[in-house]
C-alpha positions as CSV (number, residue, x, y, z in Angstrom):
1,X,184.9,64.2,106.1
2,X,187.8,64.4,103.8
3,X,189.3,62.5,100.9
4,X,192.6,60.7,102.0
5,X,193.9,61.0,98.7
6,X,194.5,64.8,98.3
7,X,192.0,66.6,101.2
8,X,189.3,66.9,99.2
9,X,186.2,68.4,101.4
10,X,183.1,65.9,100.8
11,X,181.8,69.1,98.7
12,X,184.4,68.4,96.3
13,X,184.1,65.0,96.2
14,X,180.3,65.0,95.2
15,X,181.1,68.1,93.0
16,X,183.7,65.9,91.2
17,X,181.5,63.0,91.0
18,X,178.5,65.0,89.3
19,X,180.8,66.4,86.8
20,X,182.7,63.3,85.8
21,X,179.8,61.1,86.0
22,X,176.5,63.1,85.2
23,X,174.2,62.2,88.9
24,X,172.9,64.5,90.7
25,X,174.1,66.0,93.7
26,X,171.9,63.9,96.0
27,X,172.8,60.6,94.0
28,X,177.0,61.2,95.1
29,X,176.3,61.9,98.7
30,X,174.1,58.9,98.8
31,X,176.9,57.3,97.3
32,X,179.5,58.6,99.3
33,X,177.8,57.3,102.2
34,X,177.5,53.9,101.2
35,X,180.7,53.2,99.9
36,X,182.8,55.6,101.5
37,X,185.6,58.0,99.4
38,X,186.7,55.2,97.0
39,X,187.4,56.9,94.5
40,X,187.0,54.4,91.5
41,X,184.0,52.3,93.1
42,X,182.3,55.6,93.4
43,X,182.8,56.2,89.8
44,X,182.1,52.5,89.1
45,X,178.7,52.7,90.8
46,X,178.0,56.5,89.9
47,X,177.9,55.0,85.8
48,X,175.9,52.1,86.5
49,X,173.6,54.5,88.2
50,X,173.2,56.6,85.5
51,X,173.1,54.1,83.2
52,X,169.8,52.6,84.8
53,X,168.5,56.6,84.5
54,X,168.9,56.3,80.9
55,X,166.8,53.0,80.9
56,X,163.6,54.2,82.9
């Protein structure tokens, strides 16, 4: 699977996601799954994610 955008591997893509959003590994790739390689919805959702973590 690769990004459209710039042919990101999917290992980049969750590497990216983990470093600009703060989930963990497993988190992304569950996210990447559900919402595809959207860049800015996977961010979107990666933030609400972790702000719920902070919460609990």
């Amino acid at each position: 699977m690769t990004s459209d955008s710039n042919n990101e591997t999917l290992d980049d893509v969750v590497k990216r996601l983990v470093a600009e959003t703060g989930i963990s590994e497993a988190d992304a790739l569950e996210l990447i799954y559900l919402l595809g390689l959207n860049w800015s919805s996977l961010v979107r959702e990666a933030r609400v994610l972790k702000g719920q973590a902070k919460k609990d």
